[in-house]
C-alpha positions in Angstrom: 72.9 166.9 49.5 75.7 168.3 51.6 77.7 171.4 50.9 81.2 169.8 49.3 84.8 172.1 49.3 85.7 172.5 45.4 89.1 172.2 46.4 87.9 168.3 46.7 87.9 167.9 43.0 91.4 169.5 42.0 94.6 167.4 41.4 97.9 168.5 39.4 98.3 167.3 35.9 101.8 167.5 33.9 101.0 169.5 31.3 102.8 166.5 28.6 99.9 164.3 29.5 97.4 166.7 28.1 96.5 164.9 24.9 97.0 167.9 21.7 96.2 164.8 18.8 93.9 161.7 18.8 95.4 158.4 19.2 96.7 156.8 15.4 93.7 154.5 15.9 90.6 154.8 17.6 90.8 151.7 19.5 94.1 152.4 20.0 93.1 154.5 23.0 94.0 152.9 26.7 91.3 151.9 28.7 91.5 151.7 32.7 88.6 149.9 33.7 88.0 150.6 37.7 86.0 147.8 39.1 83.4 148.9 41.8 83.0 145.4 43.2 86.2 144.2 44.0 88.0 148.0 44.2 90.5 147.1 41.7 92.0 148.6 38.2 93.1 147.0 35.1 95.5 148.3 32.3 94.0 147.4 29.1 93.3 149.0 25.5 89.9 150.2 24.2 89.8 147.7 21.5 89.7 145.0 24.8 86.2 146.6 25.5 84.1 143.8 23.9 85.5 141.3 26.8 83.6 143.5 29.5 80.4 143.2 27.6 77.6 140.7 27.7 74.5 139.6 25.9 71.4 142.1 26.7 73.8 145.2 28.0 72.9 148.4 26.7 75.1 150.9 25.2 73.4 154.7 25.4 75.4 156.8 23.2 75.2 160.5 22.5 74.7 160.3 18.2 74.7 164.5 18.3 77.1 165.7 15.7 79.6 168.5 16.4 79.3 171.5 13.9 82.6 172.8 12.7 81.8 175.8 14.4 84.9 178.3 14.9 85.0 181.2 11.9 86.8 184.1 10.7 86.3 187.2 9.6 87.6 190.7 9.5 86.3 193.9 10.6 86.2 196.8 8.0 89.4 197.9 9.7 90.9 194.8 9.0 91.1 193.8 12.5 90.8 190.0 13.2 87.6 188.2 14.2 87.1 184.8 15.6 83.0 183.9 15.2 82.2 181.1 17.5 78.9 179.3 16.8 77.0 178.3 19.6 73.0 178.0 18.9 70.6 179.3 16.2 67.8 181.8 17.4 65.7 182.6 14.1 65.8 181.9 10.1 64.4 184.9 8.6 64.3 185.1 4.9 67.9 185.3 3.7 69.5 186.0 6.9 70.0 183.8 10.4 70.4 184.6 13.6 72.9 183.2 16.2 74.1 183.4 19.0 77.8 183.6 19.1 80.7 184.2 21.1 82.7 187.1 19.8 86.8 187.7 20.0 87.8 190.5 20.2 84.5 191.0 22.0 84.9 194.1 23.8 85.9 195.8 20.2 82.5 194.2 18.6 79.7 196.0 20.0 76.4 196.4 19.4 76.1 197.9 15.2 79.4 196.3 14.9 80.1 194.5 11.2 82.4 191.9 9.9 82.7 189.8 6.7 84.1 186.7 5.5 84.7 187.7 1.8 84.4 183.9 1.1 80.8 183.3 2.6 78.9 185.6 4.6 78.7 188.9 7.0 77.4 189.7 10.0 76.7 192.3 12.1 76.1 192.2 16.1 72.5 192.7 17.2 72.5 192.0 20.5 75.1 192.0 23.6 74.6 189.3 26.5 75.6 190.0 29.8 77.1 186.5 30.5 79.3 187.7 27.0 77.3 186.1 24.1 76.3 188.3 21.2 73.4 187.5 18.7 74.5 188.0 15.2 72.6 188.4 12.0 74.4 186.7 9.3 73.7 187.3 5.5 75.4 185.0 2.9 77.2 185.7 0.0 75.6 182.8 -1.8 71.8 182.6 -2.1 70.3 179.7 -0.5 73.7 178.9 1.2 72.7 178.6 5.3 75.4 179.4 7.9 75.3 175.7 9.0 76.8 175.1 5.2 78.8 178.0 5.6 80.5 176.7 8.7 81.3 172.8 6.9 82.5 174.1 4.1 84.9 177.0 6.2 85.0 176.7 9.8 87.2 174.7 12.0 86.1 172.5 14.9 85.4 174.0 18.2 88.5 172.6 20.0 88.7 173.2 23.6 90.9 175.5 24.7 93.4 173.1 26.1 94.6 171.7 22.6 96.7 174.5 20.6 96.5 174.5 17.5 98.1 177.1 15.4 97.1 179.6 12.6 98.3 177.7 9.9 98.0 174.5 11.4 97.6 171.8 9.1 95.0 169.8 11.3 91.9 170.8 10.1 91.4 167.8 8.1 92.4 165.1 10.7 90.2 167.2 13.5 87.0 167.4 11.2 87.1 163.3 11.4 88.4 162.9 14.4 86.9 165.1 17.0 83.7 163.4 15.5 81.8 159.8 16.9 82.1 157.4 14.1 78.0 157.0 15.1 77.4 160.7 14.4 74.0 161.4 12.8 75.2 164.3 10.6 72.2 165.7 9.9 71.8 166.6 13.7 75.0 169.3 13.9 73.8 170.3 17.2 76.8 170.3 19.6 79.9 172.6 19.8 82.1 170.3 21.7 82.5 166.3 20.7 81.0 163.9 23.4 84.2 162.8 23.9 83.8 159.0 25.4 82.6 157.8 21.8 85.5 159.3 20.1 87.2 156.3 21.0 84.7 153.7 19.3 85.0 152.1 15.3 83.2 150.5 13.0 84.6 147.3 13.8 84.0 147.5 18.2 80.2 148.4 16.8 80.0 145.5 14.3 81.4 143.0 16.6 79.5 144.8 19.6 76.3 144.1 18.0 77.1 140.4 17.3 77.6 139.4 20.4 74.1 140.2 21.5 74.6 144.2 23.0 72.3 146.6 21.9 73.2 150.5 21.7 70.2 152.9 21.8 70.6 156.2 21.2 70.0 159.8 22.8 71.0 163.7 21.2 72.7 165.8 23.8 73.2 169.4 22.5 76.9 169.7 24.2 77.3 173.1 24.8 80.8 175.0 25.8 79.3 175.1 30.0 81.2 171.5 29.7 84.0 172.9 29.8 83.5 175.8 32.3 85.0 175.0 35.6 84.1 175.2 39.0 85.0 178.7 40.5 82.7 179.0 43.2 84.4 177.5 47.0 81.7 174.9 47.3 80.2 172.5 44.6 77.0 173.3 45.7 77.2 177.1 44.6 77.8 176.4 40.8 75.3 177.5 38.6 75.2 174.2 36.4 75.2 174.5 32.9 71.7 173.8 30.6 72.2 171.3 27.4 68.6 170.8 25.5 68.7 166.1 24.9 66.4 164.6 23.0 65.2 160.8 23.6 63.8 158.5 21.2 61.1 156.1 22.9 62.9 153.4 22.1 65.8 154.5 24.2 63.1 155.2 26.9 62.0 151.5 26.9 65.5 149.9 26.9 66.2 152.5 30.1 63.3 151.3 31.7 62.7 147.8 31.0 66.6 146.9 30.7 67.6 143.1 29.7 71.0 143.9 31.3 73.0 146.3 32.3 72.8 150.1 30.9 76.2 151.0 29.8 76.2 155.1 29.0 78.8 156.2 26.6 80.0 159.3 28.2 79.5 162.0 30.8 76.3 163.6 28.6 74.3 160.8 27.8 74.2 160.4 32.1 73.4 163.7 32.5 70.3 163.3 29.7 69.7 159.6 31.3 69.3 160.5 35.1 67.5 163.9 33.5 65.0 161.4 32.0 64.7 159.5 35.6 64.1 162.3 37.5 60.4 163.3 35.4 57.6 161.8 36.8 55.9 159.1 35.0 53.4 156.8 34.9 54.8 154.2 32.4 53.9 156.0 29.3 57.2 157.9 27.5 57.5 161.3 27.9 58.4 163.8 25.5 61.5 163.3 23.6 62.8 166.9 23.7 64.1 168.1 27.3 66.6 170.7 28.8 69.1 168.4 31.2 69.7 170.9 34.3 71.2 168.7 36.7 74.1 168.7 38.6 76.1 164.9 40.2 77.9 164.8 42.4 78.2 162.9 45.7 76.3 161.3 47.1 74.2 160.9 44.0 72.2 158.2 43.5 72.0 156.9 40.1 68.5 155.6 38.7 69.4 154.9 34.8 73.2 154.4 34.6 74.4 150.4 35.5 78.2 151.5 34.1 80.3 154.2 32.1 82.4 154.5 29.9 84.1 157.8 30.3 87.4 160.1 29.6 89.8 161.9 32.0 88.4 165.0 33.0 89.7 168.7 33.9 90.3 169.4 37.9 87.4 171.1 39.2 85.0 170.2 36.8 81.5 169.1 36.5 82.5 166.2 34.8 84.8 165.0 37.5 81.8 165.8 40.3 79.9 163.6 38.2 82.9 160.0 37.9 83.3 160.9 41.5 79.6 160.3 42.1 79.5 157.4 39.9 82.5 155.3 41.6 80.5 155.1 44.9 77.0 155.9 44.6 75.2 157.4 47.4 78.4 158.0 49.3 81.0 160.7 49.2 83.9 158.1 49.4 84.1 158.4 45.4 85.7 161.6 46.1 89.0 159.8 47.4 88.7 156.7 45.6 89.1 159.2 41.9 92.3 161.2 43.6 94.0 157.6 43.7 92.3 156.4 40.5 93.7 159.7 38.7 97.1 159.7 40.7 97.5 156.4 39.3 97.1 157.0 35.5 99.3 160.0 35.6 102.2 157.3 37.0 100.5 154.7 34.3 101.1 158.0 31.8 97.6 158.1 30.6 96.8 160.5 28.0 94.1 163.5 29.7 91.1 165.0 28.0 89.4 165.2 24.9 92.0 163.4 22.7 93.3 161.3 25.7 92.4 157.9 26.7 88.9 156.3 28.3 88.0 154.7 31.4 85.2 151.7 31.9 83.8 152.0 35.3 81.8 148.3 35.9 
């Protein structure tokens, strides 16, 4: 692929359309659906989605479940700690290992201690260069794990773009809501929601499924590189960001023996779908567990992905290399077509990001 300017990929965004709470309904959500075909947009709502749907389509939704996985503590002088919970290294006896981003980190250092006198303390092990530490945590409860720890006191790992305050009384409504309704609980193995599915309710699913659409599933572990941004001058310099996916063989048949059209809920199940593609094969399914490492953008060529369904992403993302692929596959005229698709949902007033409203590309 070609060598692509960054600069291609940033636009200006009012900082009021930056979505802080979650629509009062799901469904509620707009939806601008961007026909490929016929180069045109449409102003509807999500809960219009079923009308774009027909027997045999595919959804492929991320089910991974996003641990509530921001916690406090003190130091023993007092001082403030925020305990981000990224990915488990080793269960030892009473005490677990994670790895963890650290504020304040530079005051944390190797030795360091803190405790939550309500559940657990830790102490840092290990520094990372690229500013992880590995903690050892010990809880105050026997049998207790961190995971249970963090359900019962931690806070959902909001990107950084939606303030919430100390004594903010959203906790609740974000522990639901910065959830998929489809979650698998039992698979809390993501610290950032994959956002396209927060838009989706019981009742699109129920009356999804009736009309003859089947939805398979995949686990993407979204980690926090989803929201890192491009900083490097050209696209093709980022260091792109590993997420471990698992894929049920079932999902693997419906990819590759479709009876319509394969309809991926969000920006991570494409990146585990054209992961999956990109193994060779000779027909039999491949291991279920993989670590996605690829990077789209144009002119990608998509071999799993018929349509998305997708929010509205940060300038000089990933995620936004990735739509811009999407929109004209295999060219790099995607990359003009998003500034006017973007340009006209900020005059439309979409809402942006996590919280903010969805897009159906056909």
């Amino acid at each position: 692929m070609s060598s692509l300017a960054t600069d291609l990929f940033d636009y200006d965004l009012p900082p009021e359309l930056i979505a802080q709470t979650p629509a009062t309904r799901r469904d509620a959500s707009r939806l601008l659906v961007v026909d490929r075909k016929n180069h045109t947009l449409s102003h509807r709502h999500f809960h219009d989605l079923p009308d774009y749907l027909t027997a045999g389509d595919t959804l492929i939704r991320n089910n991974a479940s996003v641990l509530p996985a921001r916690l406090t503590a003190r130091r023993p002088t007092g001082g403030a700690v925020e305990c981000f919970l990224l990915r488990p290294k080793t269960v030892d006896g009473a005490n677990e290992h994670w790895w963890c981003l650290l504020r304040p980190g530079k005051r944390l250092p190797e030795g360091a201690t803190f405790t939550n006198s309500y559940g657990f303390d830790g102490r840092v092990t290990k520094k990372s260069p690229d500013g992880t530490a590995l903690v050892e945590f010990t809880s105050h409860n026997p049998g207790e794990t961190i995971t249970a720890i963090a359900n019962r006191l931690g806070e959902m790992p909001l990107p950084p773009y939606i303030e919430r305050s100390s004594d903010s009384d959203h906790r609740v409504s974000d522990l639901e809501r910065y959830q998929t309704v489809y979650a698998d609980r039992s698979r809390q193995v993501a610290v950032a929601a994959p956002t396209a599915g927060l838009h989706f309710t019981p009742e699109i699913l129920e009356k999804i499924k009736n009309g003859g659409i089947e939805s398979a599933e995949v686990t993407l572990h979204v980690g926090l590189g989803t929201f890192r941004p491009v900083k490097t001058d050209l696209i093709t310099d980022h260091d792109i960001h590993h997420e471990i996916y698992e894929m049920p063989v079932a999902t693997q048949k419906l990819l590759r023996h479709p009876l319509g059209r394969r309809i991926a809920v969000g920006t991570t199940s494409v990146r585990a779908i054209e992961h999956h593609f990109q193994q060779p094969s000779d027909g039999t399914p491949l291991n279920a567990a993989a670590t996605a490492d690829i990077f789209i953008y144009p002119p990608y060529r998509f071999a799993g992905v018929d349509a998305l369904i997708t929010n509205f992403h940060q300038p000089r993302s990933t995620l936004l290399c990735l739509v811009s692929a999407f929109l004209t596959p295999g060219t790099t005229t995607g990359i003009e077509w998003i500034q006017e698709i973007y340009a006209e949902a900020i005059r439309e007033k979409y809402r942006f990001f996590s919280y903010g409203d969805a897009m159906l590309i056909l």
